[in-house]
N, CA, C and O atoms as a MOPAC input file, in Angstrom:
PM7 MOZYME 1SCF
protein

 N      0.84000 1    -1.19300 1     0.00000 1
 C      0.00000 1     0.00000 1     0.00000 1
 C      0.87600 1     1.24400 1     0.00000 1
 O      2.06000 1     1.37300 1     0.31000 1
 N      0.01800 1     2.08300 1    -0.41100 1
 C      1.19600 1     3.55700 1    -0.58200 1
 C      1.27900 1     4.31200 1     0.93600 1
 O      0.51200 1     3.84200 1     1.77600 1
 N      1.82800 1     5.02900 1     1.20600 1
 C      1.94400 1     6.10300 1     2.04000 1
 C      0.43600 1     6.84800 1     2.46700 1
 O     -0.01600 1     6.87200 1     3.61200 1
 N     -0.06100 1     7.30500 1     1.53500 1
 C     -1.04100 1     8.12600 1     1.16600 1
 C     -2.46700 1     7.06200 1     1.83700 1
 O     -3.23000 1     7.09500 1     2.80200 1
 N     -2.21200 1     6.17800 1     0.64000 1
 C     -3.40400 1     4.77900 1     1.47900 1
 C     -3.53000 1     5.10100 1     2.89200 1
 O     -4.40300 1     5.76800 1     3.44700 1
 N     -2.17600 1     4.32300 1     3.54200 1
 C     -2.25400 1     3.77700 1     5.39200 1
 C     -2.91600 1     5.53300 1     5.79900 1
 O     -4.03200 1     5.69900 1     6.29100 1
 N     -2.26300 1     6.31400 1     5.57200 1
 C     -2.73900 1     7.37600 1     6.43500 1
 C     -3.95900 1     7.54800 1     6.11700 1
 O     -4.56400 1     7.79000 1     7.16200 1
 N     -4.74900 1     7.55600 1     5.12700 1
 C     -6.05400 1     7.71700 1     4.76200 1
 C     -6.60600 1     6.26000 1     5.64600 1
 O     -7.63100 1     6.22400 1     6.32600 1
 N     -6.01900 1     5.55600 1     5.51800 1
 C     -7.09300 1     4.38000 1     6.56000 1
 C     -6.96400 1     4.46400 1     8.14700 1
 O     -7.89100 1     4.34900 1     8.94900 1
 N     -5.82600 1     4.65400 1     8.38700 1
 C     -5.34700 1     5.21300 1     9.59300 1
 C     -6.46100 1     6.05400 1    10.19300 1
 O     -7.07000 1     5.66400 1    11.18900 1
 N     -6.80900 1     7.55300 1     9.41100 1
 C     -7.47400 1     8.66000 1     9.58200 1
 C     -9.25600 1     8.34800 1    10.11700 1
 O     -9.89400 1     8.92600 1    10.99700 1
 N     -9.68600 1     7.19800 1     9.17500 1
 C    -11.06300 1     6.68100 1     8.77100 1
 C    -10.92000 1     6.32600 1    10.15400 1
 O    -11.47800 1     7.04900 1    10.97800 1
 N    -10.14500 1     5.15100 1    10.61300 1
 C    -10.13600 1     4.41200 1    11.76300 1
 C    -10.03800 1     5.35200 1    13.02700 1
 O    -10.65700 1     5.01900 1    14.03700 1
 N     -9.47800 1     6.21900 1    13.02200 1
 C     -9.24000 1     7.24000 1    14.04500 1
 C    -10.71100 1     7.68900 1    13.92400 1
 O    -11.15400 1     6.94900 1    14.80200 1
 N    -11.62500 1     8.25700 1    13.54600 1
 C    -12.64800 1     8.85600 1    13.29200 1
 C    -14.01300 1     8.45400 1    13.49600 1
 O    -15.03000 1     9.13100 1    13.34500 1
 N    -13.86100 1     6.91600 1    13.96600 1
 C    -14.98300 1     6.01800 1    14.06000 1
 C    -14.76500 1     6.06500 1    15.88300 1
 O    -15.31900 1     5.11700 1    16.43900 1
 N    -14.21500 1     6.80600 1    16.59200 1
 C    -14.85500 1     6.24600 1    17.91800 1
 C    -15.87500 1     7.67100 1    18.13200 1
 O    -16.14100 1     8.73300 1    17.56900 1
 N    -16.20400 1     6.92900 1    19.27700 1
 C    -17.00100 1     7.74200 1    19.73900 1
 C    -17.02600 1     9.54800 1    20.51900 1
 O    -16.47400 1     9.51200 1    21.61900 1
 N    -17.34400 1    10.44600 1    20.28600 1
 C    -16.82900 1    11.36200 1    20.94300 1
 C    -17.70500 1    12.23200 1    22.08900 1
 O    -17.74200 1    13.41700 1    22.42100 1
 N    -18.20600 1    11.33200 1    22.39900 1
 C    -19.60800 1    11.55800 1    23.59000 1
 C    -18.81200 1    11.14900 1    24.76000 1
 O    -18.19900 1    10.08200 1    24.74400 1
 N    -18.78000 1    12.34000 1    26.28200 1
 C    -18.18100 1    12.31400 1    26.67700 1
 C    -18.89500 1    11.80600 1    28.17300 1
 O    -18.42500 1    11.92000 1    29.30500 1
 N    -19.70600 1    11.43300 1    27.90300 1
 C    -20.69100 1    10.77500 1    29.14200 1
 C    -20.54700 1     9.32200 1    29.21700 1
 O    -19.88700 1     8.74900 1    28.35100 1
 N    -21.15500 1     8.60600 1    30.26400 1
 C    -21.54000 1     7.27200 1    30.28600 1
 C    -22.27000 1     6.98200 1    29.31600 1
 O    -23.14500 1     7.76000 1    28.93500 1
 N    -21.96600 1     5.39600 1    28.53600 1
 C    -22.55400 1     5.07400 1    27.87200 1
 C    -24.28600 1     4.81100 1    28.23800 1
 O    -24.68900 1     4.36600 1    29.31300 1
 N    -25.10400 1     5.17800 1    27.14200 1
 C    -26.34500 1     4.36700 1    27.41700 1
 C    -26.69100 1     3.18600 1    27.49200 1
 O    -26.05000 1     2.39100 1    26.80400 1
 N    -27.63700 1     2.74700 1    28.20900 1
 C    -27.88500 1     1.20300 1    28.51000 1
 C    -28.53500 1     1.30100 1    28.12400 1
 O    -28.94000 1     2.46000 1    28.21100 1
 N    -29.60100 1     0.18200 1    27.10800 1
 C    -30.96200 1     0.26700 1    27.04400 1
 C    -31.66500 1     1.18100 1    25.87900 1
 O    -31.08300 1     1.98300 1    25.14900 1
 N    -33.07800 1     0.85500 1    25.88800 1
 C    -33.29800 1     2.30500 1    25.14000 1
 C    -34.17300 1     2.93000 1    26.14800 1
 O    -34.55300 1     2.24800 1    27.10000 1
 N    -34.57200 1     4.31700 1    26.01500 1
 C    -35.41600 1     5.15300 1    26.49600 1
 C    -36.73400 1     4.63400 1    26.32600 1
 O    -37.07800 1     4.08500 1    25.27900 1
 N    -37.43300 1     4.77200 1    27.24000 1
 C    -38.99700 1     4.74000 1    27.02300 1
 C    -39.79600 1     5.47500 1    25.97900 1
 O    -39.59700 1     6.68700 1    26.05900 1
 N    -40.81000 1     5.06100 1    24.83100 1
 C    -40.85300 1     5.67800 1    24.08700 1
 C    -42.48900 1     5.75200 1    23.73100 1
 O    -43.00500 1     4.63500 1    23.68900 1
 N    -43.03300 1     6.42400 1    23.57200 1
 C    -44.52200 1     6.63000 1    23.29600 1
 C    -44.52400 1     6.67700 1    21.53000 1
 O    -43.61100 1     6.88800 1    20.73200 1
 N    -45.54600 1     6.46800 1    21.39800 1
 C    -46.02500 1     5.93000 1    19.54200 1
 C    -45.11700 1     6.80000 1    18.86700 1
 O    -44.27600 1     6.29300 1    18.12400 1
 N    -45.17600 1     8.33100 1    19.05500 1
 C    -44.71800 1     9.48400 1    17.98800 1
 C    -43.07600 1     9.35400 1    18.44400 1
 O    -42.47300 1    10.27100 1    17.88600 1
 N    -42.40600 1     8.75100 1    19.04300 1
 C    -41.10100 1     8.39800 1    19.17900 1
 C    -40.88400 1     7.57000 1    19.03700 1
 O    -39.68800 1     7.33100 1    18.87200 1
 N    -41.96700 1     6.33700 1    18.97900 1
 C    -41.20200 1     4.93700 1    18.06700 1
 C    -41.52300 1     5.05000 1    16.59800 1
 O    -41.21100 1     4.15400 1    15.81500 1
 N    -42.03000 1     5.94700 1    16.29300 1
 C    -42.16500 1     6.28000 1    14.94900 1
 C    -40.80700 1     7.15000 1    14.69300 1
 O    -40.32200 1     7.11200 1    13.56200 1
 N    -40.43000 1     7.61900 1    15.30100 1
 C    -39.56500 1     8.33500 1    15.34400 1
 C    -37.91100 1     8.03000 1    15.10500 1
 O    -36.92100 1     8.34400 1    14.44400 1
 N    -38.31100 1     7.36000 1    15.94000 1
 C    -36.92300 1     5.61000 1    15.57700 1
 C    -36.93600 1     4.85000 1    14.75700 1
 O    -36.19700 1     3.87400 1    14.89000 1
 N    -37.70700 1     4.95800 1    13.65800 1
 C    -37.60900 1     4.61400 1    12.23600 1
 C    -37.07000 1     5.04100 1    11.39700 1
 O    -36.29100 1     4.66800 1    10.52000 1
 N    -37.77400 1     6.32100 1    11.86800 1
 C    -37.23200 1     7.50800 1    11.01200 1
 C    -35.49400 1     7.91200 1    11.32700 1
 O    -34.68100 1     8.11600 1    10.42600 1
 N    -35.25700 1     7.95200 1    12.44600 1
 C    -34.07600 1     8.46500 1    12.94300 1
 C    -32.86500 1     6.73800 1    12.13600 1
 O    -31.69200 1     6.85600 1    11.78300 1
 N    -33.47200 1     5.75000 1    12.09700 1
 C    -33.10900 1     4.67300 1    11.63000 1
 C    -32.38200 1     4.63900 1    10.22900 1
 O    -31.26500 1     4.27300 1     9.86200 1
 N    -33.61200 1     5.23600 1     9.53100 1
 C    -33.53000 1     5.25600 1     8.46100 1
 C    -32.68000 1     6.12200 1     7.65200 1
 O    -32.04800 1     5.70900 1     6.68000 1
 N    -32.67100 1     7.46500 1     8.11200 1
 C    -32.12800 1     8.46400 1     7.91700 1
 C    -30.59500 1     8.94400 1     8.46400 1
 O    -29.61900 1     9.41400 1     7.87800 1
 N    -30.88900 1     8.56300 1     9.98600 1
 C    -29.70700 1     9.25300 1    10.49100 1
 C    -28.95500 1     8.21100 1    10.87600 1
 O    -27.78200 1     8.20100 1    10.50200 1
 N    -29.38400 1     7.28200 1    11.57300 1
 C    -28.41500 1     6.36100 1    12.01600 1
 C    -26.96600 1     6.16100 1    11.50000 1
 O    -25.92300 1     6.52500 1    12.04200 1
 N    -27.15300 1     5.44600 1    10.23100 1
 C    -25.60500 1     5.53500 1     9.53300 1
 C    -24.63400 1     6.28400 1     9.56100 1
 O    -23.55200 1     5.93600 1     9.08900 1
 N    -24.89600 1     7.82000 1    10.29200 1
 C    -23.94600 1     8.71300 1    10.45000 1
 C    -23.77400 1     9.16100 1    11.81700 1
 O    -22.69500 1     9.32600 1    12.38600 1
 N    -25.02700 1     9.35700 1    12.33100 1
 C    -24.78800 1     9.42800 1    14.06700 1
 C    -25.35700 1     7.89800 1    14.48800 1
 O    -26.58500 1     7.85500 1    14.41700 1
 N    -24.85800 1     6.89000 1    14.82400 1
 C    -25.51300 1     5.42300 1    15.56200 1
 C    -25.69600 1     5.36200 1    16.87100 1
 O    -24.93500 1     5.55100 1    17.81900 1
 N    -27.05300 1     5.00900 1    16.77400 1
 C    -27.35800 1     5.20900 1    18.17900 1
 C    -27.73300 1     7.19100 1    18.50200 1
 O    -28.66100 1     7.39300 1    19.28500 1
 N    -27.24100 1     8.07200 1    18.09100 1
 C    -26.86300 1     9.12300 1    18.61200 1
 C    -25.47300 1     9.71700 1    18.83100 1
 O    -25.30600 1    10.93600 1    18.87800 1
 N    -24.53200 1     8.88400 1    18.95800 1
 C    -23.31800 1     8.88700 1    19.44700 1
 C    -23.17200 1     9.09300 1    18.08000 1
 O    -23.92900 1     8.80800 1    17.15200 1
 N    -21.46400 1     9.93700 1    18.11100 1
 C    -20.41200 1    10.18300 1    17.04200 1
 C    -19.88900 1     9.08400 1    16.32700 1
 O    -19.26500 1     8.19800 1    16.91200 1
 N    -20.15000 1     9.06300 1    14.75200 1
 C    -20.08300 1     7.88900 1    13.86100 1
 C    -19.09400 1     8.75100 1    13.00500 1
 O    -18.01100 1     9.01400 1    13.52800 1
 N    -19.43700 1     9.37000 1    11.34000 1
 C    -19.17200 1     9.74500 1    10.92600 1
 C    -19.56400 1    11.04400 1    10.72100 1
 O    -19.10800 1    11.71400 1     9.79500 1
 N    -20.56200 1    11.55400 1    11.69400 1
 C    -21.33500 1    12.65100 1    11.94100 1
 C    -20.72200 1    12.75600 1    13.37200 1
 O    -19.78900 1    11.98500 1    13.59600 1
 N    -21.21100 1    13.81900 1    14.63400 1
 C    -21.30500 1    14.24600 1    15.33100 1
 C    -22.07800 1    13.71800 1    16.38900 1
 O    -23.20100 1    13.38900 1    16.00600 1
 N    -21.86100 1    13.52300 1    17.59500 1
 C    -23.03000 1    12.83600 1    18.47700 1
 C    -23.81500 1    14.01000 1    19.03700 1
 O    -23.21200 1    14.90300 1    19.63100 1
 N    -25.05700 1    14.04800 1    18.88500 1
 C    -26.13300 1    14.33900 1    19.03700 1
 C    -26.92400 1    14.19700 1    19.93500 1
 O    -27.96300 1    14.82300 1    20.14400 1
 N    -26.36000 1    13.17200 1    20.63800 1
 C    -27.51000 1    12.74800 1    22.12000 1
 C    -27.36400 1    13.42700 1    23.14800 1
 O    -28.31100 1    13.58500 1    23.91800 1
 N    -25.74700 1    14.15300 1    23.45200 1
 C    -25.21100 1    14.86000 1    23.92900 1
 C    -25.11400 1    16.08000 1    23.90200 1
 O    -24.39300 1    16.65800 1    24.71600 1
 N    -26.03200 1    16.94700 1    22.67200 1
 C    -25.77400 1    18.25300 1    22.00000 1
 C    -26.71400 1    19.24200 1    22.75100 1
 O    -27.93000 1    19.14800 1    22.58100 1
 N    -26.17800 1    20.20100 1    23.58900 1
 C    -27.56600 1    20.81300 1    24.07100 1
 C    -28.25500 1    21.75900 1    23.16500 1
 O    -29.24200 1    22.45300 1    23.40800 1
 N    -27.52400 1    21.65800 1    22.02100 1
 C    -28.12900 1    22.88200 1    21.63000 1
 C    -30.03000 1    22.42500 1    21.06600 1
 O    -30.34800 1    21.26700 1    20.79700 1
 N    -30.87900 1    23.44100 1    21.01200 1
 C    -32.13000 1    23.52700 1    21.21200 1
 C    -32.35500 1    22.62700 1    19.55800 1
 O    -31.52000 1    22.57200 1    18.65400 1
 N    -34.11200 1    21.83400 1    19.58100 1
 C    -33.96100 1    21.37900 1    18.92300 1
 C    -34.57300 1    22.26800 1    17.33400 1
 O    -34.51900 1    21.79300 1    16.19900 1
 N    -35.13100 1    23.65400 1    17.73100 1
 C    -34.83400 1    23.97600 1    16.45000 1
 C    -33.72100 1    24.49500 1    15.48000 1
 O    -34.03200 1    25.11700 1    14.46400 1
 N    -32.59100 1    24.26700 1    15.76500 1
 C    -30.90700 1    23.87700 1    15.33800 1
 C    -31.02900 1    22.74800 1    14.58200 1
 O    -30.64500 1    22.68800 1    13.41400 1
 N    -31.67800 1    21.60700 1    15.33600 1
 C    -31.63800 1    20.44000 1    14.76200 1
 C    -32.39400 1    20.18500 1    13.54900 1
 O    -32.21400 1    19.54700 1    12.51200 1
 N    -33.36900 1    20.96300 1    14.08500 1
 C    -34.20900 1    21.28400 1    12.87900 1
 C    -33.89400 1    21.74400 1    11.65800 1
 O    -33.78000 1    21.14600 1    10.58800 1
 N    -33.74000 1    23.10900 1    11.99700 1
 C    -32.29600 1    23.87900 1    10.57800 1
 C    -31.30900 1    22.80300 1     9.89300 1
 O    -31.33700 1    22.61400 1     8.67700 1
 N    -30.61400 1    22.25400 1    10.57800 1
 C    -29.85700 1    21.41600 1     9.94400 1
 C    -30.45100 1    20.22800 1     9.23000 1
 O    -29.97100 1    19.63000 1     8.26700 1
 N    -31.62900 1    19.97800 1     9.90000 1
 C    -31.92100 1    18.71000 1     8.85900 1
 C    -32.62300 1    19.69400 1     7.34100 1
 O    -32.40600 1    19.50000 1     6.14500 1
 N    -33.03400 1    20.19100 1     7.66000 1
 C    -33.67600 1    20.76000 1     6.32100 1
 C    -32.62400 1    21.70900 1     5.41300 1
 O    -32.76600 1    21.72100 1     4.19100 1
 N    -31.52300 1    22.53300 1     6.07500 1
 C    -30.54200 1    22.84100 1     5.21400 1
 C    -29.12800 1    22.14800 1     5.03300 1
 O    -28.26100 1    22.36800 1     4.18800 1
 N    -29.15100 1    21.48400 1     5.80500 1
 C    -27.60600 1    20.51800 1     5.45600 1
 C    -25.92900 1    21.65500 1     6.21500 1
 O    -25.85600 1    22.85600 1     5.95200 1
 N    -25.21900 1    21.19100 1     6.78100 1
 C    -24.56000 1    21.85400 1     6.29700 1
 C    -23.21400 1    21.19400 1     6.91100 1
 O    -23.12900 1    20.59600 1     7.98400 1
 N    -22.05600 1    21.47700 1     5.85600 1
 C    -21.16400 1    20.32100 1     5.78300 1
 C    -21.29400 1    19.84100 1     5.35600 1
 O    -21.77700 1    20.09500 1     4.25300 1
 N    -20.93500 1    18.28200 1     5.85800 1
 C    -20.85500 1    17.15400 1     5.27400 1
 C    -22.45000 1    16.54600 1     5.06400 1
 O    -22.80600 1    15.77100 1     4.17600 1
 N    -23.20600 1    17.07300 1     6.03400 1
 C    -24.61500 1    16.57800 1     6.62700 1
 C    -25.33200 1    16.88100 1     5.14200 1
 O    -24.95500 1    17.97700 1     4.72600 1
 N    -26.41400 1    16.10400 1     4.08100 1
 C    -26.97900 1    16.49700 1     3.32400 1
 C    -28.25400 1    17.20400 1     3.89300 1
 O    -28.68500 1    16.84700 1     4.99000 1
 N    -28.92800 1    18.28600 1     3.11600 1
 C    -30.55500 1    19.07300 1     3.40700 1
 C    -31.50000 1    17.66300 1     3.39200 1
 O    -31.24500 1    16.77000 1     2.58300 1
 N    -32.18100 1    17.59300 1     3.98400 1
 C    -33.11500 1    16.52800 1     3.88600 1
 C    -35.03500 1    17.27100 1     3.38600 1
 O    -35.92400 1    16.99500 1     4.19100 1
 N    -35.18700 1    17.60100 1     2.89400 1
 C    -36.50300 1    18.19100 1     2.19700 1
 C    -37.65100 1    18.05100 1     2.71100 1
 O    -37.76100 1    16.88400 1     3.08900 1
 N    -38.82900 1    18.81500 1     2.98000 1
 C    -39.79200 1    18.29400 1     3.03700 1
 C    -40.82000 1    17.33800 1     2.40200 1
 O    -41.89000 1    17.01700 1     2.91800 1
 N    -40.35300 1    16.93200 1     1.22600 1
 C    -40.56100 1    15.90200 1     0.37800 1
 C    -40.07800 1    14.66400 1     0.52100 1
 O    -40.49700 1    13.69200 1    -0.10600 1
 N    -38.90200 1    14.64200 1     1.60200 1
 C    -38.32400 1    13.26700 1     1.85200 1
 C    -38.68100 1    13.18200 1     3.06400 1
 O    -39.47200 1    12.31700 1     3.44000 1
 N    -38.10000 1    14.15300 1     3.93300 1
 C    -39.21900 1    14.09600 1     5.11600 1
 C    -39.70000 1    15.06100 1     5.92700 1
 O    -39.23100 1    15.96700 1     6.61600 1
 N    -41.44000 1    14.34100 1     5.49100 1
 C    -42.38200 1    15.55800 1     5.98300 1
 C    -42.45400 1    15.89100 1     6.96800 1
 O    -42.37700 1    14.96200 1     7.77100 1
 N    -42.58900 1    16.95400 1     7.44600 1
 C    -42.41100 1    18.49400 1     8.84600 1
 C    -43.38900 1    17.23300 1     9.81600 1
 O    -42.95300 1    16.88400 1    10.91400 1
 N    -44.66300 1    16.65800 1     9.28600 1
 C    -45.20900 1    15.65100 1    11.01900 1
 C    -44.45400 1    14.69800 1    10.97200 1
 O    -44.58800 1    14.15000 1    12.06700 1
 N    -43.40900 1    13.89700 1    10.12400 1
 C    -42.15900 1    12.80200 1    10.68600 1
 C    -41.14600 1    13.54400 1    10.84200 1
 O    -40.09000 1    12.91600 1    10.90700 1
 N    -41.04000 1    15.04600 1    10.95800 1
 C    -39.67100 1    15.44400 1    11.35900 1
 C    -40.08400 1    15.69400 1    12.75000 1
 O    -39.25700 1    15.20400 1    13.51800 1
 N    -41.06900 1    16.28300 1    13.36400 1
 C    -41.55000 1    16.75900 1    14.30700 1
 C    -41.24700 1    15.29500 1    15.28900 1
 O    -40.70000 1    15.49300 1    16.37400 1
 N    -41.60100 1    13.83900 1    14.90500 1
 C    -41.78200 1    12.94200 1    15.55800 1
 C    -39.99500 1    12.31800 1    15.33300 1
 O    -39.61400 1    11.37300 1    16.02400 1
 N    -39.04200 1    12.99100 1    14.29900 1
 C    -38.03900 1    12.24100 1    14.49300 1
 C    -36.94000 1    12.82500 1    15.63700 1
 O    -35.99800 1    12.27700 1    16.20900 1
 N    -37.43400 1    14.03700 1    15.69700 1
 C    -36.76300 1    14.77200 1    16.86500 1
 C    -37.39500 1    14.91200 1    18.35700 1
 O    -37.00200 1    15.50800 1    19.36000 1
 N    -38.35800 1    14.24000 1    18.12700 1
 C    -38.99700 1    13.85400 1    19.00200 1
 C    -38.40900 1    12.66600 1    20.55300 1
 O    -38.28900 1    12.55700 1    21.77300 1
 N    -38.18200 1    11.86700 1    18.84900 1
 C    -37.37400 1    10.73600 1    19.48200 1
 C    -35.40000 1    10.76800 1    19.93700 1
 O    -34.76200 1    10.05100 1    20.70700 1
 N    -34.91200 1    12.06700 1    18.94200 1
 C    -33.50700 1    12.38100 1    19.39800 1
 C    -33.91900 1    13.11900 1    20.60700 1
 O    -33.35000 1    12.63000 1    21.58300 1
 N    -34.74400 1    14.18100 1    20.94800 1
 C    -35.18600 1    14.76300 1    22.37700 1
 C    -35.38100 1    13.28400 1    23.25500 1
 O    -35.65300 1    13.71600 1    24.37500 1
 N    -35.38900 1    12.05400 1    23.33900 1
 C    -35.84200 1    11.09200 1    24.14600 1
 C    -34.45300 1    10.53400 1    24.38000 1
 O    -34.12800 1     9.96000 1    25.41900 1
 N    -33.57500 1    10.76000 1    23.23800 1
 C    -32.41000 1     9.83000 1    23.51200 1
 C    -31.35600 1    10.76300 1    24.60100 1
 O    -30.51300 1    10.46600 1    25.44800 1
 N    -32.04300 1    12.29300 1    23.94100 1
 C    -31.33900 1    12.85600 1    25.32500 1
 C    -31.64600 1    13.08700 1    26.39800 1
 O    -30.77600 1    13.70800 1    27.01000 1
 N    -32.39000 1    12.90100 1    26.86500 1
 C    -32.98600 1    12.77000 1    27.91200 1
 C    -32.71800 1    11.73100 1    28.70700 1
 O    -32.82200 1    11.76600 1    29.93300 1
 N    -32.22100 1    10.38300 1    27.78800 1
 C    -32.33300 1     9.25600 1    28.41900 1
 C    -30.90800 1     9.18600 1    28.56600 1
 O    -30.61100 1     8.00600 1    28.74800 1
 N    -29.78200 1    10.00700 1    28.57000 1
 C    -29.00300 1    10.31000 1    28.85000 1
 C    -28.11700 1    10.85200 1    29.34800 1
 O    -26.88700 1    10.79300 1    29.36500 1
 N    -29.27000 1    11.66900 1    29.96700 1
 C    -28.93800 1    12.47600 1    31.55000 1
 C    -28.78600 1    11.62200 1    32.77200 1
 O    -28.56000 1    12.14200 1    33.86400 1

């Protein structure tokens, strides 16, 4: 492998832990209908980049205090690496219920 390679895999590998600086979660949070709907959605969409919530290839989130219309902004304009997600892909009552359910994961993490 070249030079260039190892450090580029090196980098990837460095980048996959976690950067949530709390106790891990046990379990999941208790969740009412519009937050297990919510965990579909958050499944479907976000998981692959924040898992679980925690820092993947995205940012951990379970941990983020900032308010959730931030979270909001960002899902609908993107910014970075993060793509805009539309109201056509997903509609404002499954966004309402997917942050619903990231508000549960933080919570359940206090």
């Amino acid at each position: 492998m070249t030079r260039h390679a190892l450090i580029a895999i090196a980098l990837m590998v460095a980048g996959c832990g976690s950067a949530r600086r709390s106790e891990p979660l046990v379990g999941t949070p208790p969740l009412d209908q519009k937050q297990q709907h919510g965990q579909v959605l958050f499944h479907k969409f976000c998981h692959q980049c924040h898992p679980y919530g925690e820092a993947g290839l995205g940012p951990a989130i379970n941990n983020n205090p900032a308010p959730m219309a931030a979270f909001r902004l960002q899902v609908r304009s993107g910014l970075g690496a993060m793509p805009a997600f539309s109201d056509a892909i997903i509609p404002d009552h499954d966004l309402d219920q997917l942050l619903d359910y990231v508000s549960a994961l933080r919570e359940h993490g206090d």
